[in-house]
LUMBAFI-562254 format. One record per residue (C-alpha): x, y, z. Coordinates in steps of 0.25 Angstrom, whole numbers, plus 5000, padded with zeros to 4 digits. Layout:
LUMBAFI-562254
XYZ...
//
This chain:
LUMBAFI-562254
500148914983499549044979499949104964500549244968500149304954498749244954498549304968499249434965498449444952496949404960497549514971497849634960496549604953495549604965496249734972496249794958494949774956494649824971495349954967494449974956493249954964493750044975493950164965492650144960491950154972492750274976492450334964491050304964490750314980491850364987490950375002490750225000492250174997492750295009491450245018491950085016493550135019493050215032492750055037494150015035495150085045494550105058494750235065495050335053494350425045494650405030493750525027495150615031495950545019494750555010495250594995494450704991494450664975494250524967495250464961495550484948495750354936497150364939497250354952496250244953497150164942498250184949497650134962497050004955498349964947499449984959498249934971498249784960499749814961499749814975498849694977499549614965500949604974500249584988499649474981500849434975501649444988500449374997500349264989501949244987501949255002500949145004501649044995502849065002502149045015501448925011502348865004502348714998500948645000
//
């Protein structure tokens, strides 16, 4: 059995802590962080929905506090759902 809230807890921290560094280095090298994304969906051209500004401290905040948010009930319902699939050892 898993713990849900330990898991859910371990989740949030780790993509909070992801958000962070992501913002960072979009602050810091943007042609890096958009270079890396490129890789990711095959066949489309991120550079058409490129923002042309940084974020500002608010809307990095924002992002990294309902991004743990997110991450904190996924992990909560992943791990619920697994302990209800694997039920008594």
């Amino acid at each position: 059995m898993i713990r849900t809230i330990a898991f859910a807890n371990a989740l949030a921290t780790v993509a909070a802590a992801g958000s962070v560094v992501c913002a960072i280095l979009s602050l810091l090298a943007p042609d890096f962080v958009m270079g890396i994304a490129q890789t990711w969906p095959h066949l489309l051209n991120l550079e058409l929905i490129r923002a042309t500004t940084s974020p500002g401290v608010g809307s990095i905040i924002t992002g990294v506090i309902t991004f743990a948010i997110v991450a904190w009930l996924w992990g909560y319902a992943w791990a619920w759902t697994y302990n209800r699939f694997a039920g008594p050892a």
